[in-house]
MIVOFI-987840 format. One record per residue (C-alpha): x, y, z; residue in three letters. Coordinates in Angstrom, 2 decimals, m for minus. Layout:
! MIVOFI-987840
ATOM|u|v|w|residu
ATOM|X|Y|Z|Ala
...
This chain:
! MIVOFI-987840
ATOM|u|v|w|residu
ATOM|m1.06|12.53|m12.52|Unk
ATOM|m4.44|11.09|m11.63|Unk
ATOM|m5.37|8.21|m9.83|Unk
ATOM|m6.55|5.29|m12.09|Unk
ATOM|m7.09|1.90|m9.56|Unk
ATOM|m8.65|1.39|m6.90|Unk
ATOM|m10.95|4.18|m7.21|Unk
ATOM|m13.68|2.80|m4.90|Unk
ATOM|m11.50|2.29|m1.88|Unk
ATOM|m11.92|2.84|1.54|Unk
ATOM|m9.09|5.30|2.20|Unk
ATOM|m9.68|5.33|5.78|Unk
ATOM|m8.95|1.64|6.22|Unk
ATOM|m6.04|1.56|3.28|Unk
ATOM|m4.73|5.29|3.64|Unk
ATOM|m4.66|8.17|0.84|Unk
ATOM|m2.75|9.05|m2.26|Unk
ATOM|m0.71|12.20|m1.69|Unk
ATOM|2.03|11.99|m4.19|Unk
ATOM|1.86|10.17|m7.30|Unk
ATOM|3.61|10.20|m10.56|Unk
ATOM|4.84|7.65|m12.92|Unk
ATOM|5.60|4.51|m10.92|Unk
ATOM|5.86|6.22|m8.09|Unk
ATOM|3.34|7.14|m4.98|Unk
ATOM|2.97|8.14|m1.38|Unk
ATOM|0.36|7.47|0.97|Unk
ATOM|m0.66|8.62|4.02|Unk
ATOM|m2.60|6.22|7.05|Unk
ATOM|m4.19|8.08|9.62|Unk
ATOM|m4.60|5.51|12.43|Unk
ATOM|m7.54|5.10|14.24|Unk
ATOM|m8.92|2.95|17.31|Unk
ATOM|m10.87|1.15|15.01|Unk
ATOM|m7.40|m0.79|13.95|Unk
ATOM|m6.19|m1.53|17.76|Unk
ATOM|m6.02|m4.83|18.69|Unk
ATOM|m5.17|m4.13|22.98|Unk
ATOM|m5.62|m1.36|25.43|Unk
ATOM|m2.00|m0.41|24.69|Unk
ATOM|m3.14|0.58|21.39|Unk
ATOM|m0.78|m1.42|18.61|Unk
ATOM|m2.40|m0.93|15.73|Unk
ATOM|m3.14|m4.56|13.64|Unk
ATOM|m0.45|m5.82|11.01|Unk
ATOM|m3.18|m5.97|8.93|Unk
ATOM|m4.22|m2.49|8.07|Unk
ATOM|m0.38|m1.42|7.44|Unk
ATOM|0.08|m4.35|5.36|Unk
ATOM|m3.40|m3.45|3.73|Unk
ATOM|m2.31|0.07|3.14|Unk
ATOM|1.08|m0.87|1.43|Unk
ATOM|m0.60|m3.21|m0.65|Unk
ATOM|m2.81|0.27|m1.70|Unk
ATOM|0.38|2.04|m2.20|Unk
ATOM|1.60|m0.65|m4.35|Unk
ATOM|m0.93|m0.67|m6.78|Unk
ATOM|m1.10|2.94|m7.06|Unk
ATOM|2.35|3.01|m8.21|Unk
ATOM|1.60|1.06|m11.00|Unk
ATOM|m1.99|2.80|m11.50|Unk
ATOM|m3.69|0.77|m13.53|Unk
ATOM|m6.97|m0.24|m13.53|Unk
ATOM|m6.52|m3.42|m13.86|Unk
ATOM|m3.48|m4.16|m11.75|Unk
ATOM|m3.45|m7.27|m9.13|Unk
ATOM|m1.22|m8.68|m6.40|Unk
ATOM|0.06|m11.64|m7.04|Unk
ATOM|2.98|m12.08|m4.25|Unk
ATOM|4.18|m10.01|m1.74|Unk
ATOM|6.95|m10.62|0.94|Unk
ATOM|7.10|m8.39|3.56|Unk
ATOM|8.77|m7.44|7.16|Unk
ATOM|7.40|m5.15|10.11|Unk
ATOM|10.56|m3.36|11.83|Unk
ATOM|8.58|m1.52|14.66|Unk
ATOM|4.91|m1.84|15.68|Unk
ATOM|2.53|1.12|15.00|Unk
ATOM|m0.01|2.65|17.57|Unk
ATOM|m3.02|4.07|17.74|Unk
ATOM|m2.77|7.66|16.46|Unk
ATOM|m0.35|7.06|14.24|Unk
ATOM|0.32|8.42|10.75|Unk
ATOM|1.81|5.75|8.22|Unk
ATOM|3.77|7.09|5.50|Unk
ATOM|3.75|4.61|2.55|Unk
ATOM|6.54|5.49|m0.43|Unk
ATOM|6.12|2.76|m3.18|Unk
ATOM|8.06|2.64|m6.32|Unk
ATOM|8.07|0.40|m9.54|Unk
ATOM|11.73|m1.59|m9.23|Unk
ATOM|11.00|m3.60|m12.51|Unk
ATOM|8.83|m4.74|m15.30|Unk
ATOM|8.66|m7.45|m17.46|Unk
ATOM|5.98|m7.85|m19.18|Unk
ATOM|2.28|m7.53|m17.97|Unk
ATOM|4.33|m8.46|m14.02|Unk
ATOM|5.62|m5.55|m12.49|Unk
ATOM|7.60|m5.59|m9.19|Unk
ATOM|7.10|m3.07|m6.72|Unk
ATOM|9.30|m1.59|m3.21|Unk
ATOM|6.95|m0.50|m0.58|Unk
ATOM|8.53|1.45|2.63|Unk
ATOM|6.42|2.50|5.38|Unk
ATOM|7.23|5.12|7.89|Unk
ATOM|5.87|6.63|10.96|Unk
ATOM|7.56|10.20|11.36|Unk
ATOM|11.38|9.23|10.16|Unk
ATOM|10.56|5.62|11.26|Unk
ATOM|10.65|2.27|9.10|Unk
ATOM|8.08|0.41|10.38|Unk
ATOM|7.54|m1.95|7.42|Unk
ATOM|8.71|m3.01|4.11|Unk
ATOM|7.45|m4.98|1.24|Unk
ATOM|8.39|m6.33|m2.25|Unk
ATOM|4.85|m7.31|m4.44|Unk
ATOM|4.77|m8.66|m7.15|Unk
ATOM|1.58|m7.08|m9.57|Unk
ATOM|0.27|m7.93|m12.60|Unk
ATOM|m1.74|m6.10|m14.99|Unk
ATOM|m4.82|m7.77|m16.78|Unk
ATOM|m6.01|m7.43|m19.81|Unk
ATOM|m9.82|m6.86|m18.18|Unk
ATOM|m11.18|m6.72|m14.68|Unk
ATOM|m10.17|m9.84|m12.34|Unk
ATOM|m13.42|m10.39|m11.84|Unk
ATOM|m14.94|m10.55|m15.24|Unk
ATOM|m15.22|m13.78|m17.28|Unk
């Protein structure tokens, strides 16, 4: 299966599709000093968050696919150096709304989970 959102994205900010089939993905973050926040080296909430939210809407893989709500929780900080393992998976669908689980992992690790909610458009968010 071939990615179909998000085409333009930065995946060294967001991470990288490595698995992806129907509903389903997995992404890989490749941390980077860029994303510390302190000389200890934890890597911002931000760019995990950022890269689940990727995951997320490569699951559902549609061009046209939003967020519209997310809750999330961080288990375990991530560092500098760091590779963030993002599995998402489709949980339900109703309609154009489709809900979404997003784990993230550092080796065996669960640093981070999050249920968003998406929604796919009928044309680009941004067109009138």
């Amino acid at each position: 299966m071939t990615p179909n959102t998000h085409l333009e994205i930065d995946t060294s900010l967001c991470g990288k599709v490595v698995k992806l089939t129907q509903g389903y993905t997995q992404t890989l973050l490749h941390t980077t000093r860029a994303m510390g926040t302190d000389a200890q080296g934890l890597v911002h909430g931000g760019f995990v968050f950022g890269a689940a939210d990727y995951a997320a809407m490569s699951a559902v893989n549609d061009p046209y696919v939003v967020l519209g709500a997310a809750t999330s929780t961080f288990l375990a900080p991530v560092k500098v150096g760091d590779v963030v393992v993002c599995k998402a998976k489709v949980t339900n669908e109703k309609g154009k709304k489709k809900q979404v689980l997003v784990e993230a992992f550092v080796s065996e690790k669960l640093v981070f989970t999050g249920e968003f909610t998406t929604f796919v458009l009928e044309k680009h968010v941004l067109e009138n």
